[in-house]
KOLBA-114944 format. One record per residue (C-alpha): residue number from 1; residue in one letter; x, y, z. Coordinates in nm, 2 decimals, decimal comma, always signed. Example, Ala and Ser with C-alpha at 12.3 -4.5 7.8 and 13.67 -1.06 7.14 Angstrom:
BEGIN
SITE   num   residu        u        v        w
SITE     1        A    +1,23    -0,45    +0,78
SITE     2        S    +1,37    -0,11    +0,71
***
This chain:
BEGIN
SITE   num   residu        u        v        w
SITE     1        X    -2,01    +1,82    -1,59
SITE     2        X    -2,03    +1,52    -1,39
SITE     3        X    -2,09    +1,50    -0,99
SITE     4        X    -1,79    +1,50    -0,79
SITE     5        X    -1,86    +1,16    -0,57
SITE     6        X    -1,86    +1,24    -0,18
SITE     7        X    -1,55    +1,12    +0,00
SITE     8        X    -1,72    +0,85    +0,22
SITE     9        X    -1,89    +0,72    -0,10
SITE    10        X    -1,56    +0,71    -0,26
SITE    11        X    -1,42    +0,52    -0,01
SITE    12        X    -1,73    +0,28    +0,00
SITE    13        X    -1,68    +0,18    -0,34
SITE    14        X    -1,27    +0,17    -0,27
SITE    15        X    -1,38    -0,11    +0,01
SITE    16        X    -1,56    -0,30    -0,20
SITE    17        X    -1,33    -0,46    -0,40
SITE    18        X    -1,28    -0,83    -0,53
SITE    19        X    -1,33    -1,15    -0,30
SITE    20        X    -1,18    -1,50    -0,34
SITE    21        X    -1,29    -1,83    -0,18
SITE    22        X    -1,17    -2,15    -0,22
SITE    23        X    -1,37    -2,51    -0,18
SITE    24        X    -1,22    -2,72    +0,07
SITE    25        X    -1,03    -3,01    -0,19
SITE    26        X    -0,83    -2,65    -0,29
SITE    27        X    -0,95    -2,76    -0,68
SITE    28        X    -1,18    -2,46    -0,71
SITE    29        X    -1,16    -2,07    -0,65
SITE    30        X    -1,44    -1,86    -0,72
SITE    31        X    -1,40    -1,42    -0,71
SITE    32        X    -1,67    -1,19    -0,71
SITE    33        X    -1,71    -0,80    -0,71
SITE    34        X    -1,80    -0,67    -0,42
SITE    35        X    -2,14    -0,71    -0,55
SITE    36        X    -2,11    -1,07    -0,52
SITE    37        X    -2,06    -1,10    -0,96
SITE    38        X    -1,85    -1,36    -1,03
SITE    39        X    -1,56    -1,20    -1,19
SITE    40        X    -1,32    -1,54    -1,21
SITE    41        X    -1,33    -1,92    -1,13
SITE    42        X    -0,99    -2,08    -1,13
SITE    43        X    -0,97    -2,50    -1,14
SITE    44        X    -0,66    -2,65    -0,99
SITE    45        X    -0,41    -2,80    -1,31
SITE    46        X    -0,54    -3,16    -1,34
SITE    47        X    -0,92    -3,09    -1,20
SITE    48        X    -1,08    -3,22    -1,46
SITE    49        X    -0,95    -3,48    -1,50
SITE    50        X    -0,91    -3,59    -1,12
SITE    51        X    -1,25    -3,49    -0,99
SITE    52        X    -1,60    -3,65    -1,10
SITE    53        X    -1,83    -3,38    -1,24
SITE    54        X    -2,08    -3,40    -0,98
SITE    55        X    -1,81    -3,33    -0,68
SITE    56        X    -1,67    -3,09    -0,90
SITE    57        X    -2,01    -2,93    -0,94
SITE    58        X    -2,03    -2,90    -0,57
SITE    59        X    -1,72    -2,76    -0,54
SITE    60        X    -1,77    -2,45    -0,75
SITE    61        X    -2,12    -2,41    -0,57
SITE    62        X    -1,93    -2,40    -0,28
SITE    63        X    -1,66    -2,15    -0,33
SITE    64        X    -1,90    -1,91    -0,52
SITE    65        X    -2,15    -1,92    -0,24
SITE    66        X    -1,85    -1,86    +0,01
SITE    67        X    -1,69    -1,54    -0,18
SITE    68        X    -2,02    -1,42    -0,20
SITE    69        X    -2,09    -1,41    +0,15
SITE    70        X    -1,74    -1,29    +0,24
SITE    71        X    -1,84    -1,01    +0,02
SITE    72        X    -2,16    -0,95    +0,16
SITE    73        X    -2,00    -0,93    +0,52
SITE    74        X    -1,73    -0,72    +0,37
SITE    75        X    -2,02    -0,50    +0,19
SITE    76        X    -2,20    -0,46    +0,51
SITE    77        X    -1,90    -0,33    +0,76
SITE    78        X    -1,82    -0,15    +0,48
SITE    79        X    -2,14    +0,04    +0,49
SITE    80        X    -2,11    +0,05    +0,85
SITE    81        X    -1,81    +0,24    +0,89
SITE    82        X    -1,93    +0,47    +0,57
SITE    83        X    -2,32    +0,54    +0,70
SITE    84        X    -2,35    +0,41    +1,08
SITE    85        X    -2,67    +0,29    +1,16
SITE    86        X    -2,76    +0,20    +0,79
SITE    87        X    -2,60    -0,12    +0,73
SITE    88        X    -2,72    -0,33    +1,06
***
């Protein structure tokens, strides 16, 4: 039989869903879990053949780094609101 999962844990892992950023030029948008795992990376139509590799390498740095961090924030007031004091 498995565990039933507590109702605030539940919810925790309800909040921590998928995250999207996108790099300033709008050519790149990164998701992650609310792990921070990339789960997609999008490329505007023509990006490859408009953008030079290394700014285009920049870019996708970029917006992973930034859906990352959104879903760290989003982790942590998530974890807040779930276990006060825990997540500070």
């Amino acid at each position: 039989m498995t565990p039933e999962i507590p109702p605030p844990l539940a919810e925790l892992g309800r909040r921590l869903d998928h995250h999207r950023a996108t790099a300033a030029h709008g050519n790149v948008a990164a998701e992650v879990d609310g792990h921070g795992n990339l789960t997609g990376l999008r490329l505007a139509a023509g990006t490859l053949r408009r953008v030079h590799p290394d700014v285009l390498g920049r870019e996708i740095v970029f917006a992973v780094a930034a859906a990352r961090a959104a879903a760290a924030e989003h982790r942590r007031q998530a974890m807040s609101a779930v276990l006060p004091g825990m997540a500070t």
